[in-house]
VEXMARBA-761034 format. One line per 10 residues: number of its first residue (from 1); for each residue x, y, z of N, C-alpha, C. Coordinates in Angstrom, 3 decimals. Example, Ala and Ser with C-alpha at 12.3 -4.5 7.8 and 13.67 -1.06 7.14 Angstrom:
2
1	13.190,-5.690,7.800,12.300,-4.500,7.800,13.200,-3.300,7.800 ~ 12.850,-2.250,7.080,13.670,-1.060,7.140,12.900,0.030,7.870
//
This chain:
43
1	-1.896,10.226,-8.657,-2.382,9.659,-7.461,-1.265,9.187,-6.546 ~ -0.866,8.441,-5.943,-0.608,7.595,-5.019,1.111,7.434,-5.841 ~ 1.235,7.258,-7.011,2.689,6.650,-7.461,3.059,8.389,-7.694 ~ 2.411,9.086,-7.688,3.074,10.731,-7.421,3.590,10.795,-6.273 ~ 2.813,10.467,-5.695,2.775,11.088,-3.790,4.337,10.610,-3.483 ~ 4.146,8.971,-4.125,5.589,8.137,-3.840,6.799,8.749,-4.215 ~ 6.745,9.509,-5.565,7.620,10.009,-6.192,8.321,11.295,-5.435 ~ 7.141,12.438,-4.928,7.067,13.188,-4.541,6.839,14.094,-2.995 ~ 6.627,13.000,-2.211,6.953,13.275,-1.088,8.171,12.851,-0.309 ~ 8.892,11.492,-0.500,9.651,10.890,0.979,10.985,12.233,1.240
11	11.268,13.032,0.692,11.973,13.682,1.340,11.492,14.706,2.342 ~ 10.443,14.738,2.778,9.864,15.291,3.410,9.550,14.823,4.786 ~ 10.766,15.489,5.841,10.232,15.394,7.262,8.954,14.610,8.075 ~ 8.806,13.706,8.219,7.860,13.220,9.103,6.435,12.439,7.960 ~ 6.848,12.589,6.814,6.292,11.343,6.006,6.868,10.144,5.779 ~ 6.476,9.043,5.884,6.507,7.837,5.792,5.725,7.012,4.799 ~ 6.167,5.775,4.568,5.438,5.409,3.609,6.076,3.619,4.397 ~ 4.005,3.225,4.318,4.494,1.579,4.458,3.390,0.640,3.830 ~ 4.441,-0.249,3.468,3.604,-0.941,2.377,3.292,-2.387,3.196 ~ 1.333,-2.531,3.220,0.782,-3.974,3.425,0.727,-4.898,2.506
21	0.895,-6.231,3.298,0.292,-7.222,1.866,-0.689,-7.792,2.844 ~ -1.386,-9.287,2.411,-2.373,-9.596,2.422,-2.435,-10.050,3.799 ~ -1.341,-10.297,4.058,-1.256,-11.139,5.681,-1.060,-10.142,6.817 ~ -0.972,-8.962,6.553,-0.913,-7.954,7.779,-2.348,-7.413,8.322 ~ -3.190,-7.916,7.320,-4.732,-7.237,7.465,-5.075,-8.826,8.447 ~ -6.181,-8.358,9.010,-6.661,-9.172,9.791,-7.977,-9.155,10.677 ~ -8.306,-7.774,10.017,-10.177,-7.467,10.341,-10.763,-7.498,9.270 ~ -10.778,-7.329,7.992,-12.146,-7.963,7.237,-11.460,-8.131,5.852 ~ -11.687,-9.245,5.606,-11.804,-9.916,4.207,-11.619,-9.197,3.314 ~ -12.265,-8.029,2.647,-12.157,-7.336,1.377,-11.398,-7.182,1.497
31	-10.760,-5.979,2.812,-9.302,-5.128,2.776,-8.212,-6.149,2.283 ~ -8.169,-7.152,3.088,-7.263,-8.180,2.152,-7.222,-8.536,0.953 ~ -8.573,-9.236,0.314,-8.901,-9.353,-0.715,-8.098,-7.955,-1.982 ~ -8.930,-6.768,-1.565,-8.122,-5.650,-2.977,-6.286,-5.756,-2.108 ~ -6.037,-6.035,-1.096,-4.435,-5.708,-1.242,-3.503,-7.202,-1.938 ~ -4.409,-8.064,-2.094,-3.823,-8.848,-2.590,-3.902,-8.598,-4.033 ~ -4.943,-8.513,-4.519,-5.455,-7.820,-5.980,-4.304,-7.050,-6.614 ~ -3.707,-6.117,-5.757,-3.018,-5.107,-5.803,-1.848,-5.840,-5.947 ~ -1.510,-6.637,-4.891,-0.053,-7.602,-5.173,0.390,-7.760,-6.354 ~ -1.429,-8.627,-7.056,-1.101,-9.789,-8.193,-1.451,-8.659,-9.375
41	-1.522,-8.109,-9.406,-1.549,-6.806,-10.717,0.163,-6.540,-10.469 ~ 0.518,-6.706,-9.795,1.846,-5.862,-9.928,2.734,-6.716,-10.472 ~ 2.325,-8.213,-10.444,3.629,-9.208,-10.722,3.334,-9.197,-12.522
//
């Protein structure tokens, strides 16, 4: 999934990759909610 893509794309011309946390969201609750989720799984 997604930790492939990471692995496997950035040398590639005109892909980018940017990473949110909880405070960049700012239209609805869930989206924040799972990216924080996502934060605190990672620590």
């Amino acid at each position: 999934g997604l930790m492939q893509v990471e692995r496997i794309l950035p040398g590639i011309d005109g892909i980018a990759f940017h990473y949110f946390t909880d405070v960049d969201v700012v239209r609805h609750r869930l989206v924040r909610d799972i990216i924080k989720a996502y934060a605190e799984d990672g620590d």
